[in-house]
LOPA-701154 format. One line per field, with one value per residue: residue number from 1; y negated, z, x of N, C-alpha, C, CB in turn. Coordinates in Angstrom, 3 decimals, always signed. Glycine has a CB too. Layout:
BEGIN
pos: c(NUM_...)
nyy: c(Y_...)
nzz: c(Z_...)
nxx: c(X_...)
cayy: c(Y_...)
cazz: c(Z_...)
caxx: c(X_...)
cyy: c(Y_...)
czz: c(Z_...)
cxx: c(X_...)
cbyy: c(Y_...)
cbzz: c(Z_...)
cbxx: c(X_...)
// end
This chain:
BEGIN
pos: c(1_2_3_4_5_6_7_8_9_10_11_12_13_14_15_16_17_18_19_20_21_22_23_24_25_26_27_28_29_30_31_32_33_34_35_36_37_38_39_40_41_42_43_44_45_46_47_48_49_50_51_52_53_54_55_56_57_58_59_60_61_62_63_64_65_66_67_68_69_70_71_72_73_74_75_76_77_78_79_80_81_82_83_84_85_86_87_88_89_90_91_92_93_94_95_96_97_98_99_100_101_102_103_104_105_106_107_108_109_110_111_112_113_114_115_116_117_118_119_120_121_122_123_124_125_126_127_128_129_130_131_132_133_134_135_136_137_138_139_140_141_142_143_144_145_146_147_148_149_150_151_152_153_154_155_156_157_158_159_160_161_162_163_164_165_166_167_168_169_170_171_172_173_174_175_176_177_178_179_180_181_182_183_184_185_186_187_188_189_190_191)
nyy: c(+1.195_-2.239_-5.099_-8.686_-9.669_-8.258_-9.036_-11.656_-11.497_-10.053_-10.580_-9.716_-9.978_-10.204_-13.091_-13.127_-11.550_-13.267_-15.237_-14.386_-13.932_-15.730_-17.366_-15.266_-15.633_-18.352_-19.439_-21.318_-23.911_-24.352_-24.477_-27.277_-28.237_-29.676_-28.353_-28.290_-28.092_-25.540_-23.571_-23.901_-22.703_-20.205_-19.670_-19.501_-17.963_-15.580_-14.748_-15.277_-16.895_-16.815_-19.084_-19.107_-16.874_-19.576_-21.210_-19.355_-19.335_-22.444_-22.197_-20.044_-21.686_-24.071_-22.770_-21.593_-23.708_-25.853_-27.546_-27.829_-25.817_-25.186_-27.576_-28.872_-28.928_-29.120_-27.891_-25.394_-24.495_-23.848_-22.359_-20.053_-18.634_-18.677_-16.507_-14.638_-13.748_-15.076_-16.967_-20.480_-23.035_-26.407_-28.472_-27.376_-27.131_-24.942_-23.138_-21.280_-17.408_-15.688_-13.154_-14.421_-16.013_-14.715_-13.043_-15.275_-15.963_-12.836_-13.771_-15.883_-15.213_-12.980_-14.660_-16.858_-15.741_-16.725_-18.130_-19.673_-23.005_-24.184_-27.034_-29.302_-29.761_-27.858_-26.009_-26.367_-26.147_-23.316_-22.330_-22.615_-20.958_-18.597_-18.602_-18.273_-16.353_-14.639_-14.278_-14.679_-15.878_-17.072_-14.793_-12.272_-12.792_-14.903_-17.007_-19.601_-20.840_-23.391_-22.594_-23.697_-25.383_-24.209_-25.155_-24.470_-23.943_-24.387_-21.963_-20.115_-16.953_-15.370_-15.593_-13.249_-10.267_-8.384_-9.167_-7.021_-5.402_-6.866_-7.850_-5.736_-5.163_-7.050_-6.647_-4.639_-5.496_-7.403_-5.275_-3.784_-5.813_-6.847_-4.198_-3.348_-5.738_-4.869_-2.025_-3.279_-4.885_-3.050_-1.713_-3.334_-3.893_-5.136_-4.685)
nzz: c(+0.000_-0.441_+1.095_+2.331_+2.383_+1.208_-1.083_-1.082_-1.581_-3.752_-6.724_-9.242_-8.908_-9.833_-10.747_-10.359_-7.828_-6.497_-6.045_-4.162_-2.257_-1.104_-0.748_+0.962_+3.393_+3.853_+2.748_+0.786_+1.022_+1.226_-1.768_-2.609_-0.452_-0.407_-2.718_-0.963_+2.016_+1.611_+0.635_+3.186_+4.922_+4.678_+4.186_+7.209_+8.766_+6.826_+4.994_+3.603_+0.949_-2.784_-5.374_-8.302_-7.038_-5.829_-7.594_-9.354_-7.796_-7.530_-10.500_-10.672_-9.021_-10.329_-12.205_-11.820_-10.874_-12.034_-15.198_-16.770_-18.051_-20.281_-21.235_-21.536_-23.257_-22.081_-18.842_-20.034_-21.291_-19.247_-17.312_-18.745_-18.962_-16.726_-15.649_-17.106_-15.103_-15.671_-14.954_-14.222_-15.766_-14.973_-16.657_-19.470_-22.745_-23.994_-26.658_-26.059_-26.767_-28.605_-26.982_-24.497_-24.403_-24.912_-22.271_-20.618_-21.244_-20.505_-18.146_-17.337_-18.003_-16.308_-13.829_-14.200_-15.295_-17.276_-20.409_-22.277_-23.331_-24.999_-26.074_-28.529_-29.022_-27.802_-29.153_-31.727_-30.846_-29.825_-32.390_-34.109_-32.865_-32.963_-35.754_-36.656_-35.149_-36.835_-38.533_-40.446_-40.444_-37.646_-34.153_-33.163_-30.686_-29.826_-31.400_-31.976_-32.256_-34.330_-36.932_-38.793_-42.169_-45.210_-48.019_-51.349_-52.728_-50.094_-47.525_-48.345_-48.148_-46.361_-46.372_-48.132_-47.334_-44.034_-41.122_-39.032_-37.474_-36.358_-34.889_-33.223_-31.686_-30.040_-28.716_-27.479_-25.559_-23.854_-23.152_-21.631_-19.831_-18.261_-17.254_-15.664_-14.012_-12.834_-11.472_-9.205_-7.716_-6.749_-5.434_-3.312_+0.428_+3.068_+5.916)
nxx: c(+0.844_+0.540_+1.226_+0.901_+3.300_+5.024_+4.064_+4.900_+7.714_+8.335_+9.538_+8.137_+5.752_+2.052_+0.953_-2.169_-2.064_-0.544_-2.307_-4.578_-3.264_-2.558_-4.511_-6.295_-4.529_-4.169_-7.038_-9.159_-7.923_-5.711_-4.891_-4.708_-2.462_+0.531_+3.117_+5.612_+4.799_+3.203_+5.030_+6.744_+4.766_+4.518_+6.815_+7.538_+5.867_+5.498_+7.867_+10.822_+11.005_+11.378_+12.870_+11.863_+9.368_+8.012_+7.813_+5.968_+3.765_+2.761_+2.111_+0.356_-1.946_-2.442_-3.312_-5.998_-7.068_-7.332_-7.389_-5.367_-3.526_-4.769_-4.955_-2.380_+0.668_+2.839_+2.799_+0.801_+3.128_+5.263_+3.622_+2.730_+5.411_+6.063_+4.003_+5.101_+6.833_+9.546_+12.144_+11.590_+13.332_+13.109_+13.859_+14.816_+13.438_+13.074_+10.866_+8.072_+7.937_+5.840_+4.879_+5.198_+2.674_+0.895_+1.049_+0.291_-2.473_-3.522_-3.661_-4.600_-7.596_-8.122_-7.939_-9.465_-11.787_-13.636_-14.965_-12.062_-11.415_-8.980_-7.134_-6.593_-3.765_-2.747_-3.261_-2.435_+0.617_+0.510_-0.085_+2.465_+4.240_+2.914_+2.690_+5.794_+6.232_+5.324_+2.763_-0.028_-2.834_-4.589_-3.825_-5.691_-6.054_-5.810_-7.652_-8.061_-5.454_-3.895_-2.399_+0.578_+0.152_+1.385_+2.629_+2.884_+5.892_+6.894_+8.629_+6.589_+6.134_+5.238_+2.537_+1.297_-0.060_-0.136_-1.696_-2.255_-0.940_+0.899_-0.970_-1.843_+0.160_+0.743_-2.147_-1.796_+0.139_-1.486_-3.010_-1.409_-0.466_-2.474_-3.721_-1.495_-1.715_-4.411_-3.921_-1.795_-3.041_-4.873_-3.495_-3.612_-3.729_-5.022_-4.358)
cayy: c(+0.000_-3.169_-6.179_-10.050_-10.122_-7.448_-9.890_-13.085_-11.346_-9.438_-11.777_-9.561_-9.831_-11.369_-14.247_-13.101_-11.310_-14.360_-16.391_-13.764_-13.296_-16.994_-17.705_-14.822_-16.154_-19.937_-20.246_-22.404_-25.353_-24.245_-24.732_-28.925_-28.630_-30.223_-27.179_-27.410_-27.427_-24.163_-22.917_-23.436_-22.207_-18.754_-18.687_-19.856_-17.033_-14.361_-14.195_-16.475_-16.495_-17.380_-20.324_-18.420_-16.935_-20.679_-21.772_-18.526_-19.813_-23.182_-21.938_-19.535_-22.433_-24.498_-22.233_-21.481_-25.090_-27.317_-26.973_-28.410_-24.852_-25.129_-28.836_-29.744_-28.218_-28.537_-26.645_-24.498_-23.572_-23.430_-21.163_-19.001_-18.509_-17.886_-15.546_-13.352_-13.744_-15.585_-18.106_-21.588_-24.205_-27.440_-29.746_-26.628_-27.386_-23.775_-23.013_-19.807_-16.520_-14.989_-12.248_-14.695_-16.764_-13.391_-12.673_-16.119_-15.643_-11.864_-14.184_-16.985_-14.876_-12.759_-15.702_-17.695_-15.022_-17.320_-18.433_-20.744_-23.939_-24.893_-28.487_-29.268_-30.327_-26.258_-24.728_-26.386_-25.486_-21.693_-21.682_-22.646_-20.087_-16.998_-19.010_-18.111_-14.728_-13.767_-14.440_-16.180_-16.455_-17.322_-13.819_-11.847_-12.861_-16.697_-17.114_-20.679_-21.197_-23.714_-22.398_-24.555_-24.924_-23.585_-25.596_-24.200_-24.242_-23.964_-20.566_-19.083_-15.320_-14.542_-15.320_-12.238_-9.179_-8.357_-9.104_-6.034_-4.871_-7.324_-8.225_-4.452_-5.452_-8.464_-6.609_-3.646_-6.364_-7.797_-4.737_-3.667_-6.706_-6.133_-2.587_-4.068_-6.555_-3.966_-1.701_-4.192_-5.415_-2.085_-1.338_-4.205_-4.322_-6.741_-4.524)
cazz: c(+0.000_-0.623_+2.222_+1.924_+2.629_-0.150_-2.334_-1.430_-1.692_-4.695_-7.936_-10.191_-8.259_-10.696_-10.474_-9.347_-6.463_-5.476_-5.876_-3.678_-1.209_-0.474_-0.440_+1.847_+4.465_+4.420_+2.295_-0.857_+1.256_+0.667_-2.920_-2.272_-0.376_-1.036_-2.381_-0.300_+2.469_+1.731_+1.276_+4.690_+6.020_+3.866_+5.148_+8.975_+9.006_+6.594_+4.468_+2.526_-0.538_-4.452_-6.211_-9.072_-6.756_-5.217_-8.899_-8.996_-6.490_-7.802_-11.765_-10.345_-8.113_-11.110_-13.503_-10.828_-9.874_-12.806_-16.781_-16.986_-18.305_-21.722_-22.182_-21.370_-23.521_-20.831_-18.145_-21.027_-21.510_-18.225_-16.525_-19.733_-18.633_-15.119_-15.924_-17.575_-13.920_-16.149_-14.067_-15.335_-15.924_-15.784_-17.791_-20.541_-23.800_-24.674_-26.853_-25.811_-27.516_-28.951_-25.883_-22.795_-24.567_-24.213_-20.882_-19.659_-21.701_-19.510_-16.286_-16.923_-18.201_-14.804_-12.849_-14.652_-15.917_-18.304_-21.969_-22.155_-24.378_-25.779_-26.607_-29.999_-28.810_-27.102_-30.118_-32.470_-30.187_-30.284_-33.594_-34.396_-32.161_-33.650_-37.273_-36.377_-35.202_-38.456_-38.441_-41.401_-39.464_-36.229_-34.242_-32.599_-29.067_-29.508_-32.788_-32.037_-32.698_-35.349_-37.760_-39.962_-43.190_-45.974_-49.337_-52.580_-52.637_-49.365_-47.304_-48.220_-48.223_-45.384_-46.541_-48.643_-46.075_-43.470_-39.671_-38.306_-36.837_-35.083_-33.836_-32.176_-30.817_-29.513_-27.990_-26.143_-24.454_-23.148_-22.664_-20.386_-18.326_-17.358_-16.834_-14.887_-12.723_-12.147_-10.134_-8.473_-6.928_-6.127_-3.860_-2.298_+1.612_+3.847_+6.865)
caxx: c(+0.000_+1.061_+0.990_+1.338_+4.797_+5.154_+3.530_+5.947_+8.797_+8.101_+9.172_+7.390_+3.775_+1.242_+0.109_-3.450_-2.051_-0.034_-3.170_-5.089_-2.460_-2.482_-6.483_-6.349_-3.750_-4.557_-7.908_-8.738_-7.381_-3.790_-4.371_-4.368_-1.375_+2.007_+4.213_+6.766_+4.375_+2.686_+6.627_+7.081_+3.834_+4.397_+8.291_+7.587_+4.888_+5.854_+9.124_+11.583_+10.360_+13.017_+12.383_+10.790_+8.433_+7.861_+6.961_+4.739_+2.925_+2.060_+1.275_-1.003_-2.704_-2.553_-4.389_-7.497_-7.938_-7.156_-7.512_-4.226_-2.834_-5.295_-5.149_-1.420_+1.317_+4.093_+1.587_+1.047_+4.594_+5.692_+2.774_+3.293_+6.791_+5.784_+3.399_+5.999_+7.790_+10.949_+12.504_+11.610_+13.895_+11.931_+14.582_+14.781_+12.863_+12.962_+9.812_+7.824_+7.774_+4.530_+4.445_+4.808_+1.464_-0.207_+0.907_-0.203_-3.400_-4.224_-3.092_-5.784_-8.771_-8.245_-7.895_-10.685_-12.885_-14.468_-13.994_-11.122_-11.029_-7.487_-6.933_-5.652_-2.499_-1.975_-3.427_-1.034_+1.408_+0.537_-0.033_+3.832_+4.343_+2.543_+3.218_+7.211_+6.365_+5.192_+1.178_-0.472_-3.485_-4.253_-4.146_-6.917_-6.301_-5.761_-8.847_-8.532_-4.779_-3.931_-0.858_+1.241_+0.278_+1.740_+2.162_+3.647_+7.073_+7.627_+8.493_+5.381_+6.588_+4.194_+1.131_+1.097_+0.788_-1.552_-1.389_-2.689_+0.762_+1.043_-2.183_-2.120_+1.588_+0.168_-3.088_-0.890_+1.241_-2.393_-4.160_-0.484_-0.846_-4.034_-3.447_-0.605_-2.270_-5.217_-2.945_-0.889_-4.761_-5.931_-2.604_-3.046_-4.219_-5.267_-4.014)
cyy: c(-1.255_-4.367_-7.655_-10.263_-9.368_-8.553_-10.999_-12.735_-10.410_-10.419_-10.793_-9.606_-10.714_-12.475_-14.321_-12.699_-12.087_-15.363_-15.888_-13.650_-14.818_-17.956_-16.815_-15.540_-17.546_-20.652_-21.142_-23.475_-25.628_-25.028_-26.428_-29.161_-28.949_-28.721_-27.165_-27.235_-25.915_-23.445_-22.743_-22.565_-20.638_-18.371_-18.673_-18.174_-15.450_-13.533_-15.486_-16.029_-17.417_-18.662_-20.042_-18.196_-18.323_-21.507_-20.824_-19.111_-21.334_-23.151_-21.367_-20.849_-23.432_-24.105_-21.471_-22.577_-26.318_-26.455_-27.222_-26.959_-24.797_-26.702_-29.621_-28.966_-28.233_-27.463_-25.059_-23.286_-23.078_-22.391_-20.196_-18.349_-17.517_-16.716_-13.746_-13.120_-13.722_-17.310_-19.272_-22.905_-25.442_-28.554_-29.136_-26.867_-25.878_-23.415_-21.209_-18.539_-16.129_-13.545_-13.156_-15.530_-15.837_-13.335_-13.949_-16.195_-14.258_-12.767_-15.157_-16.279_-13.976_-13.790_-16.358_-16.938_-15.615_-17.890_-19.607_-21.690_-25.180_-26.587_-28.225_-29.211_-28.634_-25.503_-25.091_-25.825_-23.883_-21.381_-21.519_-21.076_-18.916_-17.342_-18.142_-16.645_-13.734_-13.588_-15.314_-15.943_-16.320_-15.380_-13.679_-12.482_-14.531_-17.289_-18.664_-21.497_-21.990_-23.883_-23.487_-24.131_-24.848_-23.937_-24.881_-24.592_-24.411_-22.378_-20.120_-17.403_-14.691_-14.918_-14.228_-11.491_-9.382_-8.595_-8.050_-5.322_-5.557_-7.850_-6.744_-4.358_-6.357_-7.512_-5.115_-4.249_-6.796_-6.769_-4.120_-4.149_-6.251_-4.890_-2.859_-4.541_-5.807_-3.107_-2.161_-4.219_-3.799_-1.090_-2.453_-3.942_-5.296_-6.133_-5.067)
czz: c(+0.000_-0.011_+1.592_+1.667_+1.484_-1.391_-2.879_-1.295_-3.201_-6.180_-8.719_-9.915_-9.389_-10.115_-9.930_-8.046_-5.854_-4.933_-4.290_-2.351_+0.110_+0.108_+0.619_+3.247_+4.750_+3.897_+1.295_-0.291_+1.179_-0.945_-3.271_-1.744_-1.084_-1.261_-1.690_+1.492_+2.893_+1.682_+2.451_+5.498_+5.822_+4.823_+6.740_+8.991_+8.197_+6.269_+4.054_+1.430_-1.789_-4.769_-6.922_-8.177_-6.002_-6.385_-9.055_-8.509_-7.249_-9.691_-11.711_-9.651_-9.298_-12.274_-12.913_-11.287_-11.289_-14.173_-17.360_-18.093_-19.753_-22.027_-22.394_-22.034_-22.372_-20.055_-18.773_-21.307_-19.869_-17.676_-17.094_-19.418_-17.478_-15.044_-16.042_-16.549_-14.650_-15.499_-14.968_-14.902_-16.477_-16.648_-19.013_-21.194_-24.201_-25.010_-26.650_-27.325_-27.466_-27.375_-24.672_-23.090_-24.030_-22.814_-19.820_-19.890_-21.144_-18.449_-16.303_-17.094_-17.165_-14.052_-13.359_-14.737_-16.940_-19.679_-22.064_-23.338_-24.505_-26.338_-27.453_-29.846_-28.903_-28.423_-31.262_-32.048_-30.020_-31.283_-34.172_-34.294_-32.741_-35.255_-37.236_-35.641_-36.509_-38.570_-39.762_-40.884_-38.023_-35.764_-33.266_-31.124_-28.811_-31.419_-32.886_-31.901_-34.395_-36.053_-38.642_-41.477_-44.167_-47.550_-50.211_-52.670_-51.528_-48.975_-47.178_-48.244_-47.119_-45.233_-47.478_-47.294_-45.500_-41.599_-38.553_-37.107_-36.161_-34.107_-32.925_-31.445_-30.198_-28.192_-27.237_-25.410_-23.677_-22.488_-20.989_-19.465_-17.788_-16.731_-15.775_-13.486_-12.011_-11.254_-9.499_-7.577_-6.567_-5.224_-2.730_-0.924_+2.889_+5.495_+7.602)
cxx: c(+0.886_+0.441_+1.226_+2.439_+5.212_+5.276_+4.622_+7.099_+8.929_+8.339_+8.067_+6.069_+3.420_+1.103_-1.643_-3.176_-1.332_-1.107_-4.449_-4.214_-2.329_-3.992_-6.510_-5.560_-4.027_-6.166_-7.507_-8.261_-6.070_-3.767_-4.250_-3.367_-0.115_+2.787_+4.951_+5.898_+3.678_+4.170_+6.727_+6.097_+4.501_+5.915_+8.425_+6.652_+5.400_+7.430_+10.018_+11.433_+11.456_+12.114_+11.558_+9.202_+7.446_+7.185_+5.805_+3.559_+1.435_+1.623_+0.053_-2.402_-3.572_-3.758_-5.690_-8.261_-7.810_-7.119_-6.360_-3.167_-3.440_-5.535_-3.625_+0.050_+2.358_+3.732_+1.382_+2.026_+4.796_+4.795_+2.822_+4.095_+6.250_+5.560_+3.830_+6.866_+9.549_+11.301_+12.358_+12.418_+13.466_+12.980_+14.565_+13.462_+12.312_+11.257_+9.525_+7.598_+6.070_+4.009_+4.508_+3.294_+0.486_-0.133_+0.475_-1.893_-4.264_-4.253_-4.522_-7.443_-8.943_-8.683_-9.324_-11.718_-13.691_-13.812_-13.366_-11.099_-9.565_-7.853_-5.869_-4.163_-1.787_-2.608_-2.508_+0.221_+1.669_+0.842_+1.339_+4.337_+4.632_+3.029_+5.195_+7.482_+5.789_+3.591_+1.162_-1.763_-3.198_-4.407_-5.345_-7.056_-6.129_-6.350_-8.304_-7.053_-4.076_-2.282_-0.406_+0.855_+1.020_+1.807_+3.172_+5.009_+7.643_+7.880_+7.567_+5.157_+5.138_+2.914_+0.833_+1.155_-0.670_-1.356_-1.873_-1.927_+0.971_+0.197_-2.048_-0.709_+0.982_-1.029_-2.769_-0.349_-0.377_-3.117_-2.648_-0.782_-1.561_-4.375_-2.741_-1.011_-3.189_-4.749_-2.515_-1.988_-5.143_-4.904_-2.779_-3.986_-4.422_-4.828_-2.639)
cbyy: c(+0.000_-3.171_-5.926_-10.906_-9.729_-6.394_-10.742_-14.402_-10.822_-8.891_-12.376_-8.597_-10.708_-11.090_-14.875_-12.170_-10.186_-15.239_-16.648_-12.829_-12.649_-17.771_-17.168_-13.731_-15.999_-21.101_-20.833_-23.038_-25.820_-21.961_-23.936_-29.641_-28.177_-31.439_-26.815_-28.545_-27.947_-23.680_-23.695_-24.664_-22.454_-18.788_-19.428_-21.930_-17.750_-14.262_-13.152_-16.816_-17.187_-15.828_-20.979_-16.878_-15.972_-21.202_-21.801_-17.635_-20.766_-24.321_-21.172_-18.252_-23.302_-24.479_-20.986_-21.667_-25.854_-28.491_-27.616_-28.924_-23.659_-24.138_-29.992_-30.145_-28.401_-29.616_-27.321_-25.170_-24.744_-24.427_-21.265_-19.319_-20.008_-18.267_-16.084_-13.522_-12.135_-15.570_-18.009_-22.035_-23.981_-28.513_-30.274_-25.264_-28.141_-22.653_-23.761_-19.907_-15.479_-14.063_-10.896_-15.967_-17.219_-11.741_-12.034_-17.567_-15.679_-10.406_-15.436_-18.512_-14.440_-12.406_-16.742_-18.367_-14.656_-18.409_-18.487_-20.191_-24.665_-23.728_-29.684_-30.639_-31.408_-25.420_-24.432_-27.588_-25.953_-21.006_-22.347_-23.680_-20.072_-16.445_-21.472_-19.375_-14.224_-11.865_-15.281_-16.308_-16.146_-18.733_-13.097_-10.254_-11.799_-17.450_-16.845_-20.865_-20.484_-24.799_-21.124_-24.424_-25.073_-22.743_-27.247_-24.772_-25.053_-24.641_-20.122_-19.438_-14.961_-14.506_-16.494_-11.929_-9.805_-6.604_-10.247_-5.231_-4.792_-8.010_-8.512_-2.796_-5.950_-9.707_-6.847_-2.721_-8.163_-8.525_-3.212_-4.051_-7.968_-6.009_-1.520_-5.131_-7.883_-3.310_-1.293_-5.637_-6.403_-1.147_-1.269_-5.851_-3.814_-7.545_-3.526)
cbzz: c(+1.234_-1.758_+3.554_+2.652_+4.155_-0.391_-1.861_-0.529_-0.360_-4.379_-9.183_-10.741_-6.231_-11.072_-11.757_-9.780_-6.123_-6.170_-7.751_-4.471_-2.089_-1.585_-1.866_+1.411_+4.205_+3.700_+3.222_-2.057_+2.447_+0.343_-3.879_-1.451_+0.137_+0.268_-3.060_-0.329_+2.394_+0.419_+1.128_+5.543_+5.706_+1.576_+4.770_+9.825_+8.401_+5.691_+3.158_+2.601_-0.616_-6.750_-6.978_-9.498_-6.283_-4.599_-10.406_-8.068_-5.009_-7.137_-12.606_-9.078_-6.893_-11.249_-14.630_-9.008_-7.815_-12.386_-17.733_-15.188_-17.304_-21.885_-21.398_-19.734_-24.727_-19.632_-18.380_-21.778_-22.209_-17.463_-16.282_-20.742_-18.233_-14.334_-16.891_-18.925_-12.845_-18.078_-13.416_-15.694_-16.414_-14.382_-17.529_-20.216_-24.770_-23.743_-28.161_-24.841_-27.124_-30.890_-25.717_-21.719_-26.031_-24.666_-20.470_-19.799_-22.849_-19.134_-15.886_-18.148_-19.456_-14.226_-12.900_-15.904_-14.999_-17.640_-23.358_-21.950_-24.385_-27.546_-25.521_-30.913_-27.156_-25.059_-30.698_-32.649_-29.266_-30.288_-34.479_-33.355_-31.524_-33.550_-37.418_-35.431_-33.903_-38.515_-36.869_-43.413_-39.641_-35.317_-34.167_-32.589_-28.037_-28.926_-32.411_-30.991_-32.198_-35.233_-38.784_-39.835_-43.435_-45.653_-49.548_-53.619_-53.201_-48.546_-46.528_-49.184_-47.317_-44.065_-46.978_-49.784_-44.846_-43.968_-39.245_-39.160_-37.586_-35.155_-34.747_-33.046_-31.513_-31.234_-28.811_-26.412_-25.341_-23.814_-24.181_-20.416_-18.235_-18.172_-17.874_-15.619_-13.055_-12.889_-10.060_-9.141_-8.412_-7.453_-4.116_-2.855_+1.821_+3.722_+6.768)
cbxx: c(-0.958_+1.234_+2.093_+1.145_+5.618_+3.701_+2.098_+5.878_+9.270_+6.767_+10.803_+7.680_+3.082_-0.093_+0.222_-4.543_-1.730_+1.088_-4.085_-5.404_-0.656_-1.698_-7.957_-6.072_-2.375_-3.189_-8.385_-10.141_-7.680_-3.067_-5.227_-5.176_-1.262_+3.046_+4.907_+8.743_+4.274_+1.500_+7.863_+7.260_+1.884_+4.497_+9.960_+6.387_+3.396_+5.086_+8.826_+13.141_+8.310_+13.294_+13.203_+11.498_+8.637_+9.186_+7.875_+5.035_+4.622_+2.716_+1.889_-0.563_-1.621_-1.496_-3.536_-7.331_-6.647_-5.521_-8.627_-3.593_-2.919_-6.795_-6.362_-1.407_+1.595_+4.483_-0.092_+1.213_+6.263_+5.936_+1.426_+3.746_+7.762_+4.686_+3.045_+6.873_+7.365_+10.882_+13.988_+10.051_+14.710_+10.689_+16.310_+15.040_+13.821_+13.734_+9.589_+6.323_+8.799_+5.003_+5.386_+6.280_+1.160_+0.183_+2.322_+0.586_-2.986_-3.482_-0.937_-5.619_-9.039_-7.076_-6.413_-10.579_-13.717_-15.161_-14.834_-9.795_-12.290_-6.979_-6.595_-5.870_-2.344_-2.736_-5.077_-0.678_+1.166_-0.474_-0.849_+4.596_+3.470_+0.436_+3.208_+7.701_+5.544_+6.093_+0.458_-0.347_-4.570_-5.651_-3.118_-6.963_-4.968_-3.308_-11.066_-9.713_-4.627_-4.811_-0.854_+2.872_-0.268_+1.176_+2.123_+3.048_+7.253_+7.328_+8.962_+4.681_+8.708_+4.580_+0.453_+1.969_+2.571_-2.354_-1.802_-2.959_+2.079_+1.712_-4.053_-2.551_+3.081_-0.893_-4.410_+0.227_+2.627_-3.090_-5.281_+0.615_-1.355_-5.129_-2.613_-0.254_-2.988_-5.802_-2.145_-0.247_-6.385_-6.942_-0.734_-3.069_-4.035_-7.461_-4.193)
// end
């Protein structure tokens, strides 16, 4: 079974069971606190918890309580990142790969449960994305990503072809997570 302290010492814990681990121990009123307050409460009380998991903490909080994760490409990127429990370097530019979009994409439709609306800004932003992983449309799991288009004479090579291959690469990495996070949650105990 798997305990709180499990949880905040654990980098790879999802992001639901950090979000769960922390509603449990302090209530939704944690999620208003100052991060480095809830840091201390979590390390006075349970563990010392990494930096990573300290960003953990507040992406998950982030993508509950605010829309900031589908309207703000930074948010975007970074909770993405998180998601994939890859340490984020907030001065790094680095644009995300096509699998951490997914894995922030299982993290919010857990967390949210409801249908998410992207702002133009984050669906251009995807679309690059999946455009540069080899998509000529948008794919199955982000419909509402908008790709670069494609005029004559430029590298148009990959609009011939079919995206099937990788839409079912794409929707094993999501159906994992979730597979993923579903175990993680059904060790967990509140004893």
């Amino acid at each position: 079974m798997i305990h709180c302290r499990d949880i905040y010492k654990d980098d790879n814990a999802p992001l639901m069971a950090i979000l769960w681990a922390v509603a449990t121990n302090y209530g939704v009123k944690a999620f208003d606190w100052l991060p480095s307050i809830l840091r201390n409460e979590i390390e006075t009380e349970f563990c010392e918890i990494s930096d990573l998991q300290a960003d953990k903490i507040q992406a998950a909080i982030t993508m509950a309580t605010t829309n900031m994760y589908e309207t703000d490409i930074r948010t975007f990127e970074v909770c993405s990142r998180l998601s994939s429990c890859t340490p984020q370097d907030f001065e790094d530019l680095d644009p995300l790969e096509a699998e951490e979009i997914i894995s922030g994409i299982a993290d919010i439709y857990l967390i949210k449960g409801e249908k998410i609306d992207f702002s133009d800004e984050v669906e251009v932003y995807a679309g690059k994305v999946f455009y540069d992983y080899g998509f000529r449309e948008a794919p199955e799991l982000f419909p509402t990503a908008i790709l670069p288009n494609c005029e004559k004479g430029d590298e148009c090579e990959r609009v011939e072809g079919d995206d099937s291959g990788k839409n079912e690469a794409l929707k094993e990495i999501f159906d994992r997570k979730i597979s993923a996070v579903q175990s993680y949650m059904s060790k967990i105990t509140n004893a």
